[in-house]
C-alpha positions as CSV (number, residue, x, y, z in Angstrom):
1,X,-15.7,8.2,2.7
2,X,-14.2,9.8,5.9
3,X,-15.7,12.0,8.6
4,X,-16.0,16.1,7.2
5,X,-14.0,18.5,8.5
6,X,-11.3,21.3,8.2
7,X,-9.5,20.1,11.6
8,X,-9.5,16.2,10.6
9,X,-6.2,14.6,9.2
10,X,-6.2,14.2,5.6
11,X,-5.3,10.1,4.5
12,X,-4.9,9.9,1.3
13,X,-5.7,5.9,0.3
14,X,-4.6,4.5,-3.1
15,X,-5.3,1.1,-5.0
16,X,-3.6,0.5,-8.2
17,X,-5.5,-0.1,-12.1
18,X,-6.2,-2.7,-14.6
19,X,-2.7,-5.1,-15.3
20,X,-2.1,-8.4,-16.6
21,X,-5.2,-10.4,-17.1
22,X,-6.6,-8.4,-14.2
23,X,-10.7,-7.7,-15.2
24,X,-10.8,-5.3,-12.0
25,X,-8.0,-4.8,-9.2
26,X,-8.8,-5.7,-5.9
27,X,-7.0,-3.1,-4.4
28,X,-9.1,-0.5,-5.9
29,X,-11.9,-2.2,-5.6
30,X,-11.5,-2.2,-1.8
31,X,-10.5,1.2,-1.5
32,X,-13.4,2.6,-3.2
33,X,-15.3,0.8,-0.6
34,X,-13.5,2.7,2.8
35,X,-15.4,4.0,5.2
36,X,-12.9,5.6,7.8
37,X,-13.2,7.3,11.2
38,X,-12.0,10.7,12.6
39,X,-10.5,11.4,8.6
40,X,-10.9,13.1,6.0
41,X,-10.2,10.5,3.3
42,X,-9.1,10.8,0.3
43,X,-8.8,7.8,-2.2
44,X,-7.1,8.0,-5.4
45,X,-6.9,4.9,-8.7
46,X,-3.1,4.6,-9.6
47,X,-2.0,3.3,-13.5
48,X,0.5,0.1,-13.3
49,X,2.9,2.8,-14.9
50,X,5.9,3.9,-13.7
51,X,5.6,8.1,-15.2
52,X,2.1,7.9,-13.5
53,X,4.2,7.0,-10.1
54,X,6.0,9.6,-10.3
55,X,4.0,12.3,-11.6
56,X,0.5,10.9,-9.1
57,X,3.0,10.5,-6.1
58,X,4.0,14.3,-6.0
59,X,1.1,15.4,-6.8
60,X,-0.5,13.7,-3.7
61,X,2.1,14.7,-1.2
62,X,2.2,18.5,-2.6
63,X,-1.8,19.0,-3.1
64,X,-3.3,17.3,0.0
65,X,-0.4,18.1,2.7
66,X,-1.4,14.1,3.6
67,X,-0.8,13.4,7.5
68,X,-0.8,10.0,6.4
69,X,-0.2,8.2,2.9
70,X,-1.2,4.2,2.3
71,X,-0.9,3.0,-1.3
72,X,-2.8,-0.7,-1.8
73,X,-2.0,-3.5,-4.7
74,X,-2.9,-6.7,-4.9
75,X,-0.5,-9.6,-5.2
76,X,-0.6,-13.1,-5.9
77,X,1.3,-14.2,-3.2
78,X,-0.3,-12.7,-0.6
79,X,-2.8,-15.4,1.4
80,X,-4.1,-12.6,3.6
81,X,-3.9,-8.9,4.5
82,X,-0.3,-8.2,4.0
83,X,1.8,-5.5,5.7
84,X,4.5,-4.4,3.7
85,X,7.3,-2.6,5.9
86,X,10.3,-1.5,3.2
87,X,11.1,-0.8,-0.4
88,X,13.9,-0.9,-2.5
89,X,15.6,2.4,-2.6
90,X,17.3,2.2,-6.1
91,X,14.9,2.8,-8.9
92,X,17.5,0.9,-11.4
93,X,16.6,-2.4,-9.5
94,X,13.1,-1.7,-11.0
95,X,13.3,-4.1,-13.7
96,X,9.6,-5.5,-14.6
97,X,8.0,-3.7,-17.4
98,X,4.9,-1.6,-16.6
99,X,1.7,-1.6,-18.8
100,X,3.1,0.5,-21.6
101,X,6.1,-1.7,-21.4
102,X,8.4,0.6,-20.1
103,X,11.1,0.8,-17.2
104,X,11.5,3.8,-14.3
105,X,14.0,5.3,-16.6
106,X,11.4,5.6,-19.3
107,X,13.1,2.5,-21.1
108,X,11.4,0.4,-23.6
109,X,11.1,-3.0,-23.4
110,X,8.8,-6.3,-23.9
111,X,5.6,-5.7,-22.3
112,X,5.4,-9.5,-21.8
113,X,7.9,-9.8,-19.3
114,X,5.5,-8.0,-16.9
115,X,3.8,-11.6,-16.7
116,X,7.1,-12.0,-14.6
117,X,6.8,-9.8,-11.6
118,X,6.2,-12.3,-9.4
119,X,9.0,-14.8,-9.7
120,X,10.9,-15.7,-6.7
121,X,13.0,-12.6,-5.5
122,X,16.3,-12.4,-3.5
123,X,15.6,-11.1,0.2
124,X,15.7,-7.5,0.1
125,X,18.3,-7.4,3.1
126,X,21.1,-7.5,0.5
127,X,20.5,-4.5,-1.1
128,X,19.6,-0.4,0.0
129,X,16.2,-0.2,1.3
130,X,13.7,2.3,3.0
131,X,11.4,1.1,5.9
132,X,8.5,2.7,7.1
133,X,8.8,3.9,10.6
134,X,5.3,3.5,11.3
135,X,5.3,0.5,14.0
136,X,3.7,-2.0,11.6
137,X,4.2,-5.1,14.1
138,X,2.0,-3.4,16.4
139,X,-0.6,-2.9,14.0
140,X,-0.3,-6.7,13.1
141,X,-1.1,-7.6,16.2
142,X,-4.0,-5.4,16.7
143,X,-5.3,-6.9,13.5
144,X,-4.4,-10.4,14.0
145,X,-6.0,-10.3,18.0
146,X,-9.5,-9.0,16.3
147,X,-9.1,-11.9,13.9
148,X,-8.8,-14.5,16.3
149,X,-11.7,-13.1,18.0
150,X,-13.8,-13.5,15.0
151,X,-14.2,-9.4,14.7
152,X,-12.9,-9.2,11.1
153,X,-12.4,-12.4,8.4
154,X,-8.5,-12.3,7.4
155,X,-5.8,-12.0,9.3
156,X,-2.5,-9.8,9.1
157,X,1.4,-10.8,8.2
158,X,4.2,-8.6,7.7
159,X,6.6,-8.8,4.6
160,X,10.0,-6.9,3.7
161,X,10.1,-8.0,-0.1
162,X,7.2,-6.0,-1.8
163,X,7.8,-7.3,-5.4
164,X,9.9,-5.2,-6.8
165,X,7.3,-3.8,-9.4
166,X,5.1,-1.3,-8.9
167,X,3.8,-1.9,-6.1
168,X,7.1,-1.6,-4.5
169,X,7.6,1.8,-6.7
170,X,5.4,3.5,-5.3
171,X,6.1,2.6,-1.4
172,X,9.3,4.0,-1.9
173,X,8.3,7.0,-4.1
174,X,5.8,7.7,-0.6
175,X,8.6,6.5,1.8
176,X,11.3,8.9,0.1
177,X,8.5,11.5,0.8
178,X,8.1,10.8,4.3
179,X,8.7,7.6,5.7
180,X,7.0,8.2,9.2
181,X,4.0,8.7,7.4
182,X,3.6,5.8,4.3
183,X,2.7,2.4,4.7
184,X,1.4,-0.1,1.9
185,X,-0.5,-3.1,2.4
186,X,-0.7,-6.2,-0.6
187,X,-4.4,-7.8,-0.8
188,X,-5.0,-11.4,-2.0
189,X,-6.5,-12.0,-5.1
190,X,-10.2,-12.9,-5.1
191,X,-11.3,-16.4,-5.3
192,X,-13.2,-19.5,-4.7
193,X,-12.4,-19.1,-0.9
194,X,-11.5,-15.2,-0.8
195,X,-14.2,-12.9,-1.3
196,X,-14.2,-9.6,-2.3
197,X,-16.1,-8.6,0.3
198,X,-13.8,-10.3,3.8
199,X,-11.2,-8.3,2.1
200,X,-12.8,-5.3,1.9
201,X,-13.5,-5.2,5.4
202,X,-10.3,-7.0,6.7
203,X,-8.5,-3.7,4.3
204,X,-10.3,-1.3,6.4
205,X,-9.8,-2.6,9.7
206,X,-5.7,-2.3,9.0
207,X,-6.1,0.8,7.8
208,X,-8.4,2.5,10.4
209,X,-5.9,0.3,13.0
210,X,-2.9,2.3,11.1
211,X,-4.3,5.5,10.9
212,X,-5.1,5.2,14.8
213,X,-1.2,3.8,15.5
214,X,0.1,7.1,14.2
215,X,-2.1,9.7,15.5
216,X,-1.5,7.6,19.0
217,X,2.1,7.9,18.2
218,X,1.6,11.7,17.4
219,X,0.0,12.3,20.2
220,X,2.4,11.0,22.5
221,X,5.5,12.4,20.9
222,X,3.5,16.0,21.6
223,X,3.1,14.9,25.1
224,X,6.8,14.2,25.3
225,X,8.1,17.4,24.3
């Protein structure tokens, strides 16, 4: 886990549970296996379930006081560690079914269509959305220069369409908390050429490079005043 301490910043670090055809999520999987610097960490499972969103979300912002809050999923899409940097402000746009088969607004609906979540989206620039003012190119680049140095196995990207499923939920649900303090990174699916493992350890570089961007940023807005 993190370094012990009443003075360290608390960083809460969440991966999302069992969906789909998923036999274990590598989100969680990865974020069981943090260890960060200068922290106290916190990580946290999440249910694919919108109620458990909501309910988890508060909960993590009220009880822990986080300085800093980064929620993980994984996503077919995603070819490498992926940075996501905004979310959908509208929860009605939410339209995928979660695990019980049920929408934000506590809808029912066919569970199926949750096989869905991934079809091809519109870009997210037509509609209301939140960003996270962390600087997230920044910590791309940090990331991407130590993986063309051969310091870590995957590289970094960023993305402003997050899904629109859970995932995406629960960046905004974080963002409408505090957006100067939420970031949410997508993690490929393991396979024959990504392993569990360069994942694990690409994951915790961005995070450790994240969690050093905004006490830097802290810092020098203290130094300002």
């Amino acid at each position: 886990m993190g370094d012990c301490g009443e003075d360290l910043p608390t960083i809460v670090v969440t991966g999302f549970g069992l969906f789909r055809n998923y036999k274990s999520n590598p989100s969680w999987d990865c974020v069981q296996r943090l260890r960060l610097k200068g922290v106290n960490l916190i990580v946290e499972e999440i249910p694919v379930a919108y109620d458990e969103v909501d309910k988890r979300v508060a909960l993590i912002w009220s009880r822990y006081k986080p300085f800093l809050v980064i929620h993980c999923g994984v996503s077919c899409l995603a070819k490498c560690i992926t940075l996501e940097t905004r979310a959908l402000r509208h929860h009605t746009l939410y339209d995928k079914p979660d695990i019980y088969g049920r929408l934000p607004d506590g809808t029912q609906t066919a569970a199926t269509n949750q096989l869905n979540c991934y079809q091809s989206l519109e870009p997210n620039d037509s509609f209301d959305c939140i960003e996270s003012g962390i600087n997230l190119k920044e910590v791309c680049d940090r990331v991407n220069q130590h993986f063309h140095n051969g310091f870590i196995p995957m590289p970094a990207v960023l993305s402003s369409n997050a899904g629109r499923y859970l995932c995406e939920y629960i960046f905004c649900s974080s963002l409408m908390e505090n957006k100067q303090r939420t970031a949410f990174i997508h993690v490929p699916e393991v396979g024959d050429n990504c392993f569990l493992e360069d994942i694990a350890i690409s994951l915790e570089f961005t995070i450790q490079t994240i969690v050093n961007e905004v006490l830097d940023s802290n810092k020098q807005s203290s130094n300002d005043m």
